[in-house]
C-alpha positions in Angstrom: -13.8 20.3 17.7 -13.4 19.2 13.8 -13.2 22.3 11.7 -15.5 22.3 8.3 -14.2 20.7 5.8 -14.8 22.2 2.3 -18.1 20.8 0.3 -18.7 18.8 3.5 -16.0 16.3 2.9 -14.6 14.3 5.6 -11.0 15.3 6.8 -9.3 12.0 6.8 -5.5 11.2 8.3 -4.1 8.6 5.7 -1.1 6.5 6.5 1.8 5.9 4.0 3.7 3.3 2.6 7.2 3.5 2.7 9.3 3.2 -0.2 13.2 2.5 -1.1 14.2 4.1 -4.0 18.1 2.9 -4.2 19.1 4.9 -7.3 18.5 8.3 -5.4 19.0 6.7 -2.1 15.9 7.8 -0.7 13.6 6.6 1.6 9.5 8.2 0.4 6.4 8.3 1.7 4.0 6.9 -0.5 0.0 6.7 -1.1 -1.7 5.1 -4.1 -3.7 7.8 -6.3 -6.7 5.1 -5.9 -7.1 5.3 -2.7 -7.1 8.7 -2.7 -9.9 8.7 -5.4 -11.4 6.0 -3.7 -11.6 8.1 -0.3 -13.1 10.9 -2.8 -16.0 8.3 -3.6 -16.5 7.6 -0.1 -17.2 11.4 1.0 -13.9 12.1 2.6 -10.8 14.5 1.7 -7.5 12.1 1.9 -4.3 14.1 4.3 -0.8 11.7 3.9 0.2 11.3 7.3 3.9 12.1 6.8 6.4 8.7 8.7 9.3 10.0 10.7 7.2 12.9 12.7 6.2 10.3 15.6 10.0 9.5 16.3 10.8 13.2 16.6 7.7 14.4 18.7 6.4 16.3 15.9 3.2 13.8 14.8 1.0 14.7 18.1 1.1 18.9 17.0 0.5 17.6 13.3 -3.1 16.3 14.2 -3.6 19.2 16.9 -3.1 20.8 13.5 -5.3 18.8 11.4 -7.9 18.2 13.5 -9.4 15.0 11.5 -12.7 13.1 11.6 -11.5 10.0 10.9 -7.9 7.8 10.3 -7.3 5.3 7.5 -4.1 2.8 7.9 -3.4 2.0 4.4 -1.6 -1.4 3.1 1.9 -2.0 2.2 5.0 -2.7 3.6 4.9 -5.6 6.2 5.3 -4.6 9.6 8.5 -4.4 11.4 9.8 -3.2 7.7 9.9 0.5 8.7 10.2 1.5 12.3 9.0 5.0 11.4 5.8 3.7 9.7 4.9 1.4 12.7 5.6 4.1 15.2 3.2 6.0 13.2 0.2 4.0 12.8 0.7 2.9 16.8 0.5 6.9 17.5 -2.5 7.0 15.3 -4.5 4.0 16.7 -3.8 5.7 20.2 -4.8 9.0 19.0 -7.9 7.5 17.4 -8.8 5.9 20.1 -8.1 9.0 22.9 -10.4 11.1 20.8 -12.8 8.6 19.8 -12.5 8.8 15.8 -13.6 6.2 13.5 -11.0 4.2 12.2 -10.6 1.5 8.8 -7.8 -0.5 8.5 -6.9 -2.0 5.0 -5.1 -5.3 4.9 -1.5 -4.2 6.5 -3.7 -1.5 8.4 -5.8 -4.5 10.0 -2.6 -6.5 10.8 -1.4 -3.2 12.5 -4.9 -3.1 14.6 -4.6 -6.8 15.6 -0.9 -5.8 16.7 -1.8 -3.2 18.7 -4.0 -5.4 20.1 -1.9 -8.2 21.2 -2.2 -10.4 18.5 0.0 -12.2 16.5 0.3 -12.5 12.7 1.5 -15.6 11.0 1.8 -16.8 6.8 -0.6 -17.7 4.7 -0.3 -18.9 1.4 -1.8 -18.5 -1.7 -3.6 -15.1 -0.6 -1.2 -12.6 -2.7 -2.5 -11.6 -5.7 -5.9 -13.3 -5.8 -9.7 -13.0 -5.3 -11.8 -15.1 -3.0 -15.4 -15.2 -2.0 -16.0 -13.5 1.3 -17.8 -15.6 4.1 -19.7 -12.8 6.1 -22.1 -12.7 9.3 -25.6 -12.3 8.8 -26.5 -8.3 7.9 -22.3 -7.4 7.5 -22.8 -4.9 4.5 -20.1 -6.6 2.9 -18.9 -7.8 -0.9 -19.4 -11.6 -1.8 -16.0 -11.1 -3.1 -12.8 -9.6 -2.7 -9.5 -8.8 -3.7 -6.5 -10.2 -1.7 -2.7 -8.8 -1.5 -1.2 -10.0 1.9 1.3 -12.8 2.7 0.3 -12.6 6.4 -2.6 -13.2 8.6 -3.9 -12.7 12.0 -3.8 -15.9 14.5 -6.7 -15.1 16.7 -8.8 -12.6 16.7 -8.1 -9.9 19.1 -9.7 -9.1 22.3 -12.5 -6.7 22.1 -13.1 -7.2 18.5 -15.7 -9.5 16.7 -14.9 -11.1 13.2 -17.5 -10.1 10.0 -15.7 -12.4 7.5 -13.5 -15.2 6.7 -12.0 -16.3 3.6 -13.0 -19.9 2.7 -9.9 -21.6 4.5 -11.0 -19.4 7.7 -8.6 -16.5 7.7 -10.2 -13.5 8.8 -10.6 -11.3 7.0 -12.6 -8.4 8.8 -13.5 -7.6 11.8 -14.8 -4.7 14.2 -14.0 -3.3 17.5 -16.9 -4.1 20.0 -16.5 -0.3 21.6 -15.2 2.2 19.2 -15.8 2.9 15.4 -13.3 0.9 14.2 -12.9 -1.9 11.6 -10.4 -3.4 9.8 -10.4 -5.2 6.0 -8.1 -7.6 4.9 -8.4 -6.1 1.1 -7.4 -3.5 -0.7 -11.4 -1.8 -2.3 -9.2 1.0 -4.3 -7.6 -1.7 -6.4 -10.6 -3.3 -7.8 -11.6 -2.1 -11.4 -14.3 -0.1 -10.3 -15.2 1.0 -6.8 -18.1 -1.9 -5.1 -20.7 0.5 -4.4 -21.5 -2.1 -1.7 -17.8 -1.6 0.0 -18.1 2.5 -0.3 -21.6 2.4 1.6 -20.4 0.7 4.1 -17.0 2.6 4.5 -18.9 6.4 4.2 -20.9 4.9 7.4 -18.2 3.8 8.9 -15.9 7.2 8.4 -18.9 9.4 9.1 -19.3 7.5 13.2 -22.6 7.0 12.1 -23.0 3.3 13.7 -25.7 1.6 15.9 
């Protein structure tokens, strides 16, 4: 059972990036402030998921702990860059999906759901640092346009998922799992200017499970 969290915020487990910083030599967990403030706008209470407790046995008592409603992968870092970050978000995916919580992954954190899945990611160019109309279904809920940060996309998209967007040369870029309360979003919503009301609508639906 979720324990209250307070002024009816959500309790969300956040993933980190994972940073080098040479002059110290230290290796740091990360999280962007905006997302954090952009979680805030959403309805939910951000909870850094600290990298390096799966590969010691100590990330399953952590969310025994925590108890959240919900899991948000985060971007940066390519995968197979940190061990301890991908061991991580696998463990959360499979938690996620054991308990049934709703899950959003953002750009890296997509490419992490399509890997879990089976799926392979290959280059793209000219997506880093740039912003593209957004080709979506029918009735998505999504922005006409969006940000984009990634040098990598998926190849397929993966079994038991369905895609809700393409960028105009056909990369995907989001889609949602056919059976649990999970999507993933090839953009990064807490770098934009100001927050799309349109993409924090749809993201407090998504983190609250409350989906047809």
């Amino acid at each position: 059972m979720n324990r209250p969290v307070q002024e009816g915020l959500l309790c969300v487990a956040v993933s980190q990036r994972v940073d080098r910083i040479a002059a110290r030599d230290e290796w740091r967990d990360a999280l962007d402030r905006r997302l954090v403030a952009w979680l805030r706008e959403v309805g939910a209470l951000a909870f850094p998921v600290p990298n390096g407790l799966q590969l010691r046995g100590g990330l399953r008592p952590w969310l025994e702990a925590l108890s959240p409603h919900a899991v948000v992968l985060s971007g940066g870092n390519d995968l197979g860059e940190s061990p301890e970050r991908d061991a991580t978000e696998t463990a959360l995916l499979d938690h996620a999906a054991g308990v049934g919580l709703p899950l959003l992954g953002l750009c890296r954190g997509m490419q992490m759901m399509a890997h879990h899945a089976g799926v392979a990611l290959e280059r793209v160019p000219g997506h880093a640092g740039t912003v593209h109309p957004l080709r979506s279904v029918p009735g998505a809920g999504l922005p006409a346009e969006v940000n984009s940060y990634h040098d990598w996309r998926l190849a397929a998209c993966p079994d038991d998922y369905r895609i809700l967007a393409e960028a105009p040369d056909g990369s995907l870029e989001a889609i949602r799992h056919q059976h649990h309360c999970w999507e993933g979003w090839m953009w990064h919503p807490e770098r934009d200017a100001s927050f799309d009301p349109v993409t924090i609508a749809r993201a407090r639906t998504l983190l609250h499970g409350d989906w047809p």
